[in-house]
Every structure is written in C-alpha cells, then in structure tokens.
PDB file of N, CA, C and O in Angstrom:
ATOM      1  N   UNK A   1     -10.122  25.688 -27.770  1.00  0.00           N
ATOM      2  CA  UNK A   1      -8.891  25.098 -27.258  1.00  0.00           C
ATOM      3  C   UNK A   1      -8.806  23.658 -27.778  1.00  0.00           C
ATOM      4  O   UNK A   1      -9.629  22.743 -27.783  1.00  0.00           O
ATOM      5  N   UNK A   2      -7.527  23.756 -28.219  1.00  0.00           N
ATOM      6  CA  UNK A   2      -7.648  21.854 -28.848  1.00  0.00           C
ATOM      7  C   UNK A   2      -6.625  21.319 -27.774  1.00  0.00           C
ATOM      8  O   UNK A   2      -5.822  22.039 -27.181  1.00  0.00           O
ATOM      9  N   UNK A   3      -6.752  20.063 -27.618  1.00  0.00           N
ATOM     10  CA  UNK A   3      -5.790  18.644 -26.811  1.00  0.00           C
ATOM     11  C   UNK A   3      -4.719  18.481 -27.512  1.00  0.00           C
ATOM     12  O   UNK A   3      -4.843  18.526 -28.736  1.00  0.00           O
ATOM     13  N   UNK A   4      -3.441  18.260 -26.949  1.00  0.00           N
ATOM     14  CA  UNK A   4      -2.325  17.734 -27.317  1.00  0.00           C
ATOM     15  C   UNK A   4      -2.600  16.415 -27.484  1.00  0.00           C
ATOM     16  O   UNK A   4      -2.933  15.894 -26.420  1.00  0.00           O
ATOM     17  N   UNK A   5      -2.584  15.336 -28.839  1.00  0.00           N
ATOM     18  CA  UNK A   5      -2.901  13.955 -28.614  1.00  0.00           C
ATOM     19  C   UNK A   5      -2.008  13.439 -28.202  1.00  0.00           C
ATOM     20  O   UNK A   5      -2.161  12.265 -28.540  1.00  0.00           O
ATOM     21  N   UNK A   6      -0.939  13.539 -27.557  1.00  0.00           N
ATOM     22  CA  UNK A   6      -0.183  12.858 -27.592  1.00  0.00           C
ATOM     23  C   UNK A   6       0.024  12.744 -25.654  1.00  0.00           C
ATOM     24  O   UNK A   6       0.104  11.722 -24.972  1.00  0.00           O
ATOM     25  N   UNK A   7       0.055  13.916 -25.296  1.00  0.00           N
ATOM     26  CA  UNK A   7       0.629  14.767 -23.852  1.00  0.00           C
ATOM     27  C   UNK A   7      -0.864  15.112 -23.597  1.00  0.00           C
ATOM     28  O   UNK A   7      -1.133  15.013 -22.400  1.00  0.00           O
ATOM     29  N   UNK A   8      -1.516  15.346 -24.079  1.00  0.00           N
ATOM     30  CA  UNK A   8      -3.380  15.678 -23.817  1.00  0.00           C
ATOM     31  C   UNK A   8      -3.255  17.547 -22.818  1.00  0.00           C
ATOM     32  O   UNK A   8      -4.047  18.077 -22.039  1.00  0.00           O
ATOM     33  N   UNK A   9      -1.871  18.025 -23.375  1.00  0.00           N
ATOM     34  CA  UNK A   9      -2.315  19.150 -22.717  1.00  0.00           C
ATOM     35  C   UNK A   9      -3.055  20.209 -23.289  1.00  0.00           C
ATOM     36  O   UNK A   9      -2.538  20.544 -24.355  1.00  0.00           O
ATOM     37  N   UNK A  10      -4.000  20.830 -23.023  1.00  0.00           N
ATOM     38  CA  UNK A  10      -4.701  21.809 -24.231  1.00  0.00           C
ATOM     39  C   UNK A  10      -3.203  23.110 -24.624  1.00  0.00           C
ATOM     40  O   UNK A  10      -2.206  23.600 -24.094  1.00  0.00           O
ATOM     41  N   UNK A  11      -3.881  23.129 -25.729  1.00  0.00           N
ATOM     42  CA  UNK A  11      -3.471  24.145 -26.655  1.00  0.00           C
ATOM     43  C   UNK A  11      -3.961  24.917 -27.507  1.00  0.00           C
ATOM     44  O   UNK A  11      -4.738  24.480 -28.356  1.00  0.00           O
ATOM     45  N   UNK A  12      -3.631  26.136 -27.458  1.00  0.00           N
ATOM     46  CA  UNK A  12      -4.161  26.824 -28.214  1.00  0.00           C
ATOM     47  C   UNK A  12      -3.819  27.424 -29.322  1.00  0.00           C
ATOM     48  O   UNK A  12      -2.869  28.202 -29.406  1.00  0.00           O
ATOM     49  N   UNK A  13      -4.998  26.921 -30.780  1.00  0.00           N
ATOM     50  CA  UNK A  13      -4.077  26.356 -32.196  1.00  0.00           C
ATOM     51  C   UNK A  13      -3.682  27.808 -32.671  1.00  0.00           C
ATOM     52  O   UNK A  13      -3.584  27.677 -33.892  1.00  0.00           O
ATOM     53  N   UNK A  14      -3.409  29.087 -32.367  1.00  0.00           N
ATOM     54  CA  UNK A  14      -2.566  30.015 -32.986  1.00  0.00           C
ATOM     55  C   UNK A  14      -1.694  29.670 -32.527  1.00  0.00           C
ATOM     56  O   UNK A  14      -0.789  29.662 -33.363  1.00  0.00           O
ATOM     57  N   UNK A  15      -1.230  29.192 -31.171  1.00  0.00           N
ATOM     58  CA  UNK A  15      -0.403  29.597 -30.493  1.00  0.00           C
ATOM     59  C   UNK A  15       0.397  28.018 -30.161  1.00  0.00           C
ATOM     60  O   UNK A  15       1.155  27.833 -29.209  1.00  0.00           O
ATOM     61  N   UNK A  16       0.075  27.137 -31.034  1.00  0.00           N
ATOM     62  CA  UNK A  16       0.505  25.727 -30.730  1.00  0.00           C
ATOM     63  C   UNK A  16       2.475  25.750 -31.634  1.00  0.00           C
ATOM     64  O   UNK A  16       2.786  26.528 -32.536  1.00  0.00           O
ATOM     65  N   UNK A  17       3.367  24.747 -31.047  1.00  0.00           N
ATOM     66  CA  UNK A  17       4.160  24.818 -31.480  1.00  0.00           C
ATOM     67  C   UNK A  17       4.485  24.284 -32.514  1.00  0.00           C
ATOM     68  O   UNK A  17       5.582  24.526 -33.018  1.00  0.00           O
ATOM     69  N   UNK A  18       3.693  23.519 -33.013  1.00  0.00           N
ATOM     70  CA  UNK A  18       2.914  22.436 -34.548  1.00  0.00           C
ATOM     71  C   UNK A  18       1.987  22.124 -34.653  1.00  0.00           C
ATOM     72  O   UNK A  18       1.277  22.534 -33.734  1.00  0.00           O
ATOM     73  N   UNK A  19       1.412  21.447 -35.465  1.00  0.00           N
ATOM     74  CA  UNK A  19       0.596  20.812 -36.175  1.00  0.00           C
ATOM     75  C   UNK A  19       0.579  20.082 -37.087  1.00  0.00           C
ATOM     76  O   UNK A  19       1.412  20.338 -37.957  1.00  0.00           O
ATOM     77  N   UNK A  20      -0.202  19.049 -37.288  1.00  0.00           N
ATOM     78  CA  UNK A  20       0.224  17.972 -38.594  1.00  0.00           C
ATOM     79  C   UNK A  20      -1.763  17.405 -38.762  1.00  0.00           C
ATOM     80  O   UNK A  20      -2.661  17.056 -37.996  1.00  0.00           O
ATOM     81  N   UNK A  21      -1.618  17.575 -39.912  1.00  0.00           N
ATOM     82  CA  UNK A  21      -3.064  16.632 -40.294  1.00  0.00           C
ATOM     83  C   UNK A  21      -2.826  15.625 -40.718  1.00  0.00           C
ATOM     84  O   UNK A  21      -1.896  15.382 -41.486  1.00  0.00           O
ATOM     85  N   UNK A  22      -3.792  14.694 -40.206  1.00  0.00           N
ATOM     86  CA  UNK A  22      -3.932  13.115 -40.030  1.00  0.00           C
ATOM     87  C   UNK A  22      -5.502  12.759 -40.699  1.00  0.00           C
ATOM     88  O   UNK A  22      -6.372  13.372 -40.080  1.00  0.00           O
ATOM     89  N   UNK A  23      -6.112  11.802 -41.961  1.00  0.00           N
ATOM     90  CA  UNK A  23      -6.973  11.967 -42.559  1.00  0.00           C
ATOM     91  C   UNK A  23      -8.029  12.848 -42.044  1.00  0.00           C
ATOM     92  O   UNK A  23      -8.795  12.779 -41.083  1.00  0.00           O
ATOM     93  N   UNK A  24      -7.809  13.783 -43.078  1.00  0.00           N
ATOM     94  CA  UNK A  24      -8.507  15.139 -43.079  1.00  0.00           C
ATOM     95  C   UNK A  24      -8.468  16.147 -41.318  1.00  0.00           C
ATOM     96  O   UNK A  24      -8.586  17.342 -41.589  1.00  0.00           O
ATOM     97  N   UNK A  25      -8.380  15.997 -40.249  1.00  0.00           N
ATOM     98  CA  UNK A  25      -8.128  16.519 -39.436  1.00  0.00           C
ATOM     99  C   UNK A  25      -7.095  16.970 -39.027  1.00  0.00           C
ATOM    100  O   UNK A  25      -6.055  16.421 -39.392  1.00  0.00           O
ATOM    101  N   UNK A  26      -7.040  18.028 -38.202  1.00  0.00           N
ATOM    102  CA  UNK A  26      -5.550  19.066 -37.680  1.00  0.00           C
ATOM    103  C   UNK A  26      -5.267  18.962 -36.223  1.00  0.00           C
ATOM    104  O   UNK A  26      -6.025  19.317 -35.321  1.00  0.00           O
ATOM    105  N   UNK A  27      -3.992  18.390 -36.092  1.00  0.00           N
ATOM    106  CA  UNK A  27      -3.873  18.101 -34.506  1.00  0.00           C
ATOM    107  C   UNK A  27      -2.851  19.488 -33.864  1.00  0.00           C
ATOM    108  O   UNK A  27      -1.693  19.431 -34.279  1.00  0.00           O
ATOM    109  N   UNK A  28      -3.011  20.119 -33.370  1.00  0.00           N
ATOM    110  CA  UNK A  28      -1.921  20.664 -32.382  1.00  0.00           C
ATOM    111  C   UNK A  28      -1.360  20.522 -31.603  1.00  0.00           C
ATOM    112  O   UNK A  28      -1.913  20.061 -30.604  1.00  0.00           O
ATOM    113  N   UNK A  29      -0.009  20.800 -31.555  1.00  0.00           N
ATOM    114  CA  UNK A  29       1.167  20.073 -30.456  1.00  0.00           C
ATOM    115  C   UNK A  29       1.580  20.812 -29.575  1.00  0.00           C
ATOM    116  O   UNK A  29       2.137  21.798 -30.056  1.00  0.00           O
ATOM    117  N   UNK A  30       1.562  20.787 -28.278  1.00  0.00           N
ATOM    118  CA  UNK A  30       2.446  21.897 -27.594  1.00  0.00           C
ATOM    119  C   UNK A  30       4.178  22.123 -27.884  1.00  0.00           C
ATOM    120  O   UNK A  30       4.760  23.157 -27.557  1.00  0.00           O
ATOM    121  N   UNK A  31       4.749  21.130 -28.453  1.00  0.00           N
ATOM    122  CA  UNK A  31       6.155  20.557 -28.813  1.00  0.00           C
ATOM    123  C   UNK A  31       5.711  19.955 -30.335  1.00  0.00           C
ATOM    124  O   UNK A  31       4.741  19.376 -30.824  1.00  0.00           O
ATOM    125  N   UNK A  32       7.139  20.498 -30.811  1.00  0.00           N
ATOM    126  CA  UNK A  32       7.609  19.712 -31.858  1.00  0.00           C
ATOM    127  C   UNK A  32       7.894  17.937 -31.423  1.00  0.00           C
ATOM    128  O   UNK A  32       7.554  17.045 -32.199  1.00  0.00           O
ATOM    129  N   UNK A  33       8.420  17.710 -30.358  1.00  0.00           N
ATOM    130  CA  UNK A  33       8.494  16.200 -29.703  1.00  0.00           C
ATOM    131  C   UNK A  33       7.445  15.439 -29.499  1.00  0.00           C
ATOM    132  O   UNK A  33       7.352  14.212 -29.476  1.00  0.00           O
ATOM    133  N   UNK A  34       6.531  16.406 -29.327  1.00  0.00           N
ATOM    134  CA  UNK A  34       4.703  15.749 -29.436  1.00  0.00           C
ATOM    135  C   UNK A  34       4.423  15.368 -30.905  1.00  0.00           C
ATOM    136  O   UNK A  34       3.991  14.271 -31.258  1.00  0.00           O
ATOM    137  N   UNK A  35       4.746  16.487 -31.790  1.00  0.00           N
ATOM    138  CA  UNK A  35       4.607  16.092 -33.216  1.00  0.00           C
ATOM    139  C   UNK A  35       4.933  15.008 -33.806  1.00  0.00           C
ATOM    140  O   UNK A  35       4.348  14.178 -34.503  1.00  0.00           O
ATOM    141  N   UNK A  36       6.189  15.188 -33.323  1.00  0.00           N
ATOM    142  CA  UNK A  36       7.252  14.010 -34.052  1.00  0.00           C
ATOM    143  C   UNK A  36       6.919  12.418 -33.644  1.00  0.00           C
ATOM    144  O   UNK A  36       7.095  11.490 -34.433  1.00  0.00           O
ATOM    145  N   UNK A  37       6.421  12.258 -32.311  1.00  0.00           N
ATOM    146  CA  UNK A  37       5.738  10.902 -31.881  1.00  0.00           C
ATOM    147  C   UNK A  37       4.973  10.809 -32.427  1.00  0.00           C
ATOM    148  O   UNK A  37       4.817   9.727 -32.993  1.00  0.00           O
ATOM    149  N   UNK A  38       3.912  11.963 -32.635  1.00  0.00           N
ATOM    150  CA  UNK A  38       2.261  11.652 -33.197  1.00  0.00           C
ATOM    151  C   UNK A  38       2.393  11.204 -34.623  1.00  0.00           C
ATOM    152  O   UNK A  38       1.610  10.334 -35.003  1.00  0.00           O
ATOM    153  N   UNK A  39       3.435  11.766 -35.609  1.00  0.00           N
ATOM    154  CA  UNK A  39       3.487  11.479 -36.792  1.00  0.00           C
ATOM    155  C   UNK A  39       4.344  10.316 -37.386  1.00  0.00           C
ATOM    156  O   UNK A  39       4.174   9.935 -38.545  1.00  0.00           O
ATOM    157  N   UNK A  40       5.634   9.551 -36.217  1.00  0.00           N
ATOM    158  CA  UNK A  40       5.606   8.233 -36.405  1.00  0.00           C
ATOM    159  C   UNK A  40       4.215   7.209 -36.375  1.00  0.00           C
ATOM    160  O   UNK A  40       4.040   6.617 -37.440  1.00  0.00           O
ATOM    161  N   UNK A  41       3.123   6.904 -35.204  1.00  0.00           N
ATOM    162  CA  UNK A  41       2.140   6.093 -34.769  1.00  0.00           C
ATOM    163  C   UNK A  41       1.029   7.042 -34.711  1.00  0.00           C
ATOM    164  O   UNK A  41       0.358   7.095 -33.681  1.00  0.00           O
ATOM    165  N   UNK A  42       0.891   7.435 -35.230  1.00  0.00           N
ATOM    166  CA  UNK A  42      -0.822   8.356 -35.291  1.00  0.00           C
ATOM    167  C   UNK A  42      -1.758   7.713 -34.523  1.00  0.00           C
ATOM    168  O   UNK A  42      -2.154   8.172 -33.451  1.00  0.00           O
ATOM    169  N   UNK A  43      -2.123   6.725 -34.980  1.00  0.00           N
ATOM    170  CA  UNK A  43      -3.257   5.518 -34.573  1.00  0.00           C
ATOM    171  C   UNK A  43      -3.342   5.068 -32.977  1.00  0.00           C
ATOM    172  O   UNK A  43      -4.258   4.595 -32.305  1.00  0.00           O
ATOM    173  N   UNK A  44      -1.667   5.508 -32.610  1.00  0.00           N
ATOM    174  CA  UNK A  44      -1.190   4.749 -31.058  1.00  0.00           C
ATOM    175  C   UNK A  44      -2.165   5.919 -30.571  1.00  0.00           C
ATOM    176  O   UNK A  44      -3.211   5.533 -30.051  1.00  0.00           O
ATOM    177  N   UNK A  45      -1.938   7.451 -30.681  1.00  0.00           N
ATOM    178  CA  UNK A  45      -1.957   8.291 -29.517  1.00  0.00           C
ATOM    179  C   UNK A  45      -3.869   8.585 -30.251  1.00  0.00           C
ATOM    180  O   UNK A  45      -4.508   9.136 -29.355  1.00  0.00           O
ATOM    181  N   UNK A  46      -4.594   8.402 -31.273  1.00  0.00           N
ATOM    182  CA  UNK A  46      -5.842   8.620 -32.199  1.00  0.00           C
ATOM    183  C   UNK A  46      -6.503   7.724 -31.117  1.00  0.00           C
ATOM    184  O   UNK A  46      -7.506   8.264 -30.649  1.00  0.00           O
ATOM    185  N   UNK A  47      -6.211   6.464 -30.573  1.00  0.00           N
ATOM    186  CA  UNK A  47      -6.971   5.349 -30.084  1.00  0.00           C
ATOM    187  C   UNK A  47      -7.162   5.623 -28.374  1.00  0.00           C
ATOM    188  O   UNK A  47      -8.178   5.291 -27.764  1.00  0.00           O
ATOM    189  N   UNK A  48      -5.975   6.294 -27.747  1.00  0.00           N
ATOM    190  CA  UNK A  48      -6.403   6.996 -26.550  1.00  0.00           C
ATOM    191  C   UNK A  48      -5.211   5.414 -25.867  1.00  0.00           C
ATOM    192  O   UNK A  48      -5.372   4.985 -24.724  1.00  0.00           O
ATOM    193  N   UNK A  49      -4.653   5.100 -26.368  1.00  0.00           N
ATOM    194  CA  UNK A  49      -3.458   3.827 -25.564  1.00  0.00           C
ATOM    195  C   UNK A  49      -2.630   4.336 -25.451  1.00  0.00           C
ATOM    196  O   UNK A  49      -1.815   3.694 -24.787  1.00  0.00           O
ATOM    197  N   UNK A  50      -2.155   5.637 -25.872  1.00  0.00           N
ATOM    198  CA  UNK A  50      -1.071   6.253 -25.017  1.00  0.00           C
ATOM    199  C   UNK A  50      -1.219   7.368 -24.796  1.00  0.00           C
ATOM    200  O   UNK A  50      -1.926   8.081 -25.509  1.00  0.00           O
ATOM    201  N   UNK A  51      -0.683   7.728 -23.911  1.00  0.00           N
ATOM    202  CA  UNK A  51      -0.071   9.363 -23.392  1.00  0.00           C
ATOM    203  C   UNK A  51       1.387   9.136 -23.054  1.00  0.00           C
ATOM    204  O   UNK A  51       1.895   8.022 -22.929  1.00  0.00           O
ATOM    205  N   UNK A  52       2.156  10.557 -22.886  1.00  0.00           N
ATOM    206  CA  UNK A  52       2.915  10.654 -23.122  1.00  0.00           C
ATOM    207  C   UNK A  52       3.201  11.786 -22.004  1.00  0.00           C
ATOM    208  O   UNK A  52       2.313  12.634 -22.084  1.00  0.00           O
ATOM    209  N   UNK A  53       4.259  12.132 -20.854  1.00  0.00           N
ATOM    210  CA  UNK A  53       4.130  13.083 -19.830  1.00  0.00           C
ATOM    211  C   UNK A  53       5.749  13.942 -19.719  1.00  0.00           C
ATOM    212  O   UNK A  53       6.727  13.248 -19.443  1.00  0.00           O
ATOM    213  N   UNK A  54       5.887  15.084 -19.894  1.00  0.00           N
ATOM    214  CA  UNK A  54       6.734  15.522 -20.120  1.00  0.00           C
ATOM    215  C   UNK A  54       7.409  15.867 -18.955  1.00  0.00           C
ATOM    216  O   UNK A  54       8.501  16.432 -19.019  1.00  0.00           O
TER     217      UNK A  54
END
C-alpha cells in the first residue's frame, strides 16, 4: 500500500487514480487534484510541511 503525499491517504498503486515520478521514485494519488498539487511543489508535500484534506 503506498501514501497519498499530498492527502497521506493510502492507496493502492493498481488501483490509484495517478501517479507521477519525482527523481527516480513513483508517487500515487488517490485524485488527479492530489497529482496536480504534488506536481506544481513536489518538495512542499516530499518534506512532510503540508497536507492537504479533502
């Protein structure tokens, strides 16, 4: 089960609604809206200073 970085909800990566890799690693999103934050500021939600609550 992987973490939403963004929303930190687990997900599960067949079944995630995206994904985007960030140097060399694969994040899964429960939302495309999770994606789309994570891939403006990577670093914001990578460093654990934000979450994000839907």
């Amino acid at each position: 089960m992987a973490k939403d970085p963004v929303c930190h909800m687990d997900v599960e990566p067949a079944k995630a609604a995206a994904q985007s890799k960030y140097q060399g690693e694969t994040y899964y999103f429960c939302a495309v809206g999770c994606k789309q934050k994570f891939d403006r500021d990577p670093d914001t939600y990578l460093e654990g200073g934000a979450v994000e609550q839907h």
